[in-house]
Residue, then its C-alpha position, 0 to 999 in steps of 0.5 A: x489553471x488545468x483541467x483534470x483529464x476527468x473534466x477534459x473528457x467530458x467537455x470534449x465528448x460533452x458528457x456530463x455523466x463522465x463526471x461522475x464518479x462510476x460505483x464499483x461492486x466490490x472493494x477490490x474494484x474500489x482499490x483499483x480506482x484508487x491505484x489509478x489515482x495513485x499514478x496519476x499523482x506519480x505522473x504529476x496529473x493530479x497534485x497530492x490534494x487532488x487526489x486525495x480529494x478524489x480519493x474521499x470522493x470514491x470512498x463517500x461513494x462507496x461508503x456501503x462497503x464494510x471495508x470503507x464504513x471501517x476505515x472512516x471509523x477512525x477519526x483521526x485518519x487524515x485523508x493523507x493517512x488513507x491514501x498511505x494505508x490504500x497503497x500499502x493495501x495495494x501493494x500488498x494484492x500486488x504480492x509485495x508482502x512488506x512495503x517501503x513506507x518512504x515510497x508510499x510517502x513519496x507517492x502520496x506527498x509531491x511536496x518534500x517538506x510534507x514527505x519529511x513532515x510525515x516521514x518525522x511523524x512515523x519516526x518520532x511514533x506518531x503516525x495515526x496508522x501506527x497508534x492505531x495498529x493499523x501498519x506495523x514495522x516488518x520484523x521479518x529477518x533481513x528487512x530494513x527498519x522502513x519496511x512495514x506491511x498492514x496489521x493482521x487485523x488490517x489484512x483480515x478487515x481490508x484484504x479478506x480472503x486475499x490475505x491467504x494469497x499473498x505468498x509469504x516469501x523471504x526477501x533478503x536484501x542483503x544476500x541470496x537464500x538457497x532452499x535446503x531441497x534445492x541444494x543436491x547431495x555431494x558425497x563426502x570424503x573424510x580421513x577415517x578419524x573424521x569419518x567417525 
């Protein structure tokens, strides 16, 4: 048996109102709460259905929120789902502009046959959070098939504002990109047949 870092707290400091879960004012505060949870996960702190239990918690707690009202709208979003689709929102405000799935799967799941039942589901198309357009495949030149970011709709709907920050750089993994103004102008020589 442990004992959540939550409750340790509060039995040490005798507190029970540490229990409870504190409402934020915006749902970027919300996400943050939910990124806390996420490395708890990582850390082994918390298994995959604690935290995705706590997850639900903050998001009944905060269900007042446009975003939180829309994202509970989807009946067939599991609880597993939403945590893959908070952390690609995450990781997104983070300025990563696409997302490996496979990592978001490995930090939501601490169990391998629930990654590889998962991972099975988005191959075969079958994931909620596709079928519903909420993420879809990166087509960005140079990306890998599991490379995949939120939906326009999805940006609009969870990021807002913030969906004009996110720097839209290309990322070319399988070489280096040089910017044409940053390559300096040679002179060139050339036979006078070539010249022409």
């Amino acid at each position: 048996i442990t004992v959540t870092d939550t409750v340790a707290s509060a039995l040490m400091k005798g507190d029970k109102e540490l229990l409870v879960a504190a409402k934020v004012n915006n749902f970027f505060a919300l996400l943050n709460q939910i990124r806390e949870l996420i490395v708890k996960r990582i850390d082994l702190i918390l298994t995959t259905e604690e935290m995705c239990d706590e997850m639900m918690g903050l998001l009944q707690l905060n269900k007042s929120f446009p975003e939180v009202e829309w994202l509970l709208s989807f009946q067939d979003l599991s609880k597993y789902d939403l945590a893959i689709l908070l952390n690609i929102s995450i990781e997104h405000i983070e300025g990563q502009e696409e997302v490996n799935i496979d990592k978001m799967i490995k930090e939501t799941y601490s169990e391998i046959q629930d990654r590889i039942r998962y991972s099975r589901k988005v191959k075969e198309n079958q994931c909620p959070l596709f079928t519903n357009e909420l993420i879809m495949n990166s087509d960005e030149e140079f990306s890998f098939f599991n490379y995949v970011r939120l939906s326009e709709h999805s940006m609009e709907v969870l990021l807002g504002g913030y969906k004009d920050t996110i720097a839209k750089q290309v990322k070319p993994k399988l070489c280096r990109v040089y910017k044409a103004d940053s390559i300096k102008k040679e002179e060139l020589f050339y036979n006078e047949e070539e010249h022409k």
